[in-house]
N, C-alpha and C positions, 0 to 999 in steps of 0.2 A: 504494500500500500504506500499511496506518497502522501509523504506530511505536509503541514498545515503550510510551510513556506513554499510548498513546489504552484500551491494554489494561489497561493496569496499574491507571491510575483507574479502571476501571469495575469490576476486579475489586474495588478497597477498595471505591467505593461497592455494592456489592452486600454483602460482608462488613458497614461500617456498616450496610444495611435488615435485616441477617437477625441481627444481636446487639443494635447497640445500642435496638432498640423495647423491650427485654426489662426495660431499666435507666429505661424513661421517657423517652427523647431520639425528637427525630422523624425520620421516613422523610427520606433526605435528595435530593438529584435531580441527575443529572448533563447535563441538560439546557441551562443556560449554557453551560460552554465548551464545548459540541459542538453549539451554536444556529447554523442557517443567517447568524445574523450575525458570530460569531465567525469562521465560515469564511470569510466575507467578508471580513472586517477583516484576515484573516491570510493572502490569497492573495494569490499574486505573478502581477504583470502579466507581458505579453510580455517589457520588459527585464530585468525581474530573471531570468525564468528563462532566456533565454539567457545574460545574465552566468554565472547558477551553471552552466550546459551549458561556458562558455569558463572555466571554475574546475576542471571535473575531476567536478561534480558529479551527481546525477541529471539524466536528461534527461525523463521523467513528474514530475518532484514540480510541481507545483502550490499545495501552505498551505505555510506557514513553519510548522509543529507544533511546538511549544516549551510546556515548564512554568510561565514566565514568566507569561503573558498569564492561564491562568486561577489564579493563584498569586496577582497582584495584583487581582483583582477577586474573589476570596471575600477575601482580606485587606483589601480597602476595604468589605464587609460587613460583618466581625466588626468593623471600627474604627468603620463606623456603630450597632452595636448597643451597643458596649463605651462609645465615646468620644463618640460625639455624638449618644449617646441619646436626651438634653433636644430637641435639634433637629431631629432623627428626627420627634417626635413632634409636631413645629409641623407637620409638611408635610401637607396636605388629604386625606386617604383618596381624595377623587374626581383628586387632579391624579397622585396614586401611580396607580390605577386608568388613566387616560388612556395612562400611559407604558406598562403592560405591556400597554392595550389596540394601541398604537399599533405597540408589538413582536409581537403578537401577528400582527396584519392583515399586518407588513410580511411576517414568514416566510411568510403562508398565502398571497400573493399573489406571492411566489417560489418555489411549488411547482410541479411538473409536472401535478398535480393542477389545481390553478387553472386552467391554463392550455391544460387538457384538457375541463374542463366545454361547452365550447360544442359541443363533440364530439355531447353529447347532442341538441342541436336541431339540427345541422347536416346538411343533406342531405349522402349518402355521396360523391358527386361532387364538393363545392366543402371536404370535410376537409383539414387541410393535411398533406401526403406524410410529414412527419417521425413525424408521428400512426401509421401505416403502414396496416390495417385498417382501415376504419372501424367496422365491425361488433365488431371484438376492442379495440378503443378503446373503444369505448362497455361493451362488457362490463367491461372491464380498470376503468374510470371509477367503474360501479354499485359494482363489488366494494369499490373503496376506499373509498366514500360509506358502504356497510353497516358497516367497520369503526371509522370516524372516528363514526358512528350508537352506533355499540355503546359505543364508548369512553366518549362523552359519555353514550348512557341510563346504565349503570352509576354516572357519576358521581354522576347523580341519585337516587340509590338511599342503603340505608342502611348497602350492602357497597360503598361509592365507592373505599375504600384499596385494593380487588380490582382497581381499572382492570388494572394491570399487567401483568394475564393476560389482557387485549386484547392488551397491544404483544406479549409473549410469541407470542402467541397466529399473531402475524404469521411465524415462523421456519416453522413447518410447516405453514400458509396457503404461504408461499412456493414450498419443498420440495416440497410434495405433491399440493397443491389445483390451484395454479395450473398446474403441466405438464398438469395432465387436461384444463382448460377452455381453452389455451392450445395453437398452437404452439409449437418454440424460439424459429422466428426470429420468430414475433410476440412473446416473451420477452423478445428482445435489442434490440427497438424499443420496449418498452412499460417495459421495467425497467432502462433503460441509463442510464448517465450521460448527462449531459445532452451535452457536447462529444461522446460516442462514437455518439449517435443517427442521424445524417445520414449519417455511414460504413456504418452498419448495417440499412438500411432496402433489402431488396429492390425492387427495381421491381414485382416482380407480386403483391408485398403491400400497396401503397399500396390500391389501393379493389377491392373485390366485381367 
């Protein structure tokens, strides 16, 4: 479950997109601290989370979720834009570029999605089990190819600040769409977390 902070910021960042554009200030993104790397940096191995289980504590928690962590990195933002402006401004456009392209690639290649694309060439026979379907894999695949398609045309366009009603766009995609073209339990192998997957995979849904 996510605590009371994962809701809270995104309620302010939602209240800052829908006032402050009014006064001139830009769209702001809450995409950093809830970046597949932050989740990283802030999840606890096997020992920690038995410690916290022999502590009295949750025995699922999994990230250390704290204020902390994204507190000091938009606050070493503002002190780069405030304080070290002058130096900000030596750094090469293309090695700034390299770093979020490098951040970029790292998220996209620890997605399920990635990791799913061979689904598409791979005969139904030799797909891997965790996949479950092969056929509703490869469907499940396409769908998400059309939305990550859409998000990016959009951007290219000259209504680009509209992306957001792609991602929107995903809650009742989820809700609606997908139980039609979907079973459940092809649902709960194709849209599971990732450790819950292997638990969750039928035997007589693995392949056609």
């Amino acid at each position: 479950s996510k605590g009371s902070y994962y809701h809270s910021s995104f309620l302010w960042m939602g209240i800052f997109n829908f006032v402050m554009p009014i006064f001139g200030f830009p769209f702001v993104t809450g995409s950093l601290p809830h970046s597949p790397q932050m989740v990283r940096a802030l999840h606890l191995d096997e020992a920690q989370i038995e410690e916290l289980r022999a502590a009295g504590g949750p025995s699922d928690k999994k990230v250390a979720e704290n204020r902390i962590a994204p507190f000091l990195m938009y606050l070493s933002i503002l002190l780069c834009a405030i304080v070290f402006a002058g130096i900000v401004e030596l750094i090469p456009v293309a090695a700034a570029d390299a770093v979020l392209i490098f951040v970029g690639l790292e998220g996209i290649f620890d997605t399920r999605l990635w990791r799913r694309l061979p689904v598409l060439v791979t005969p139904s026979e030799d797909v891997d089990p965790d996949h479950g379907n092969a056929w509703a894999a490869r469907k499940f695949t396409l769908l998400q190819l059309a939305v990550v398609g859409a998000g990016w045309g959009l951007n290219e366009t000259p209504i680009a600040l509209a992306f957001p009603l792609v991602i929107a766009s995903l809650v009742p995609i989820r809700f609606y769409v997908l139980p039609i073209m979907f079973t459940k339990e092809e649902l709960q192998i194709l849209d599971a977390e990732d450790e819950k997957v292997k638990a969750n995979v039928p035997q007589e849904v693995h392949q056609e």
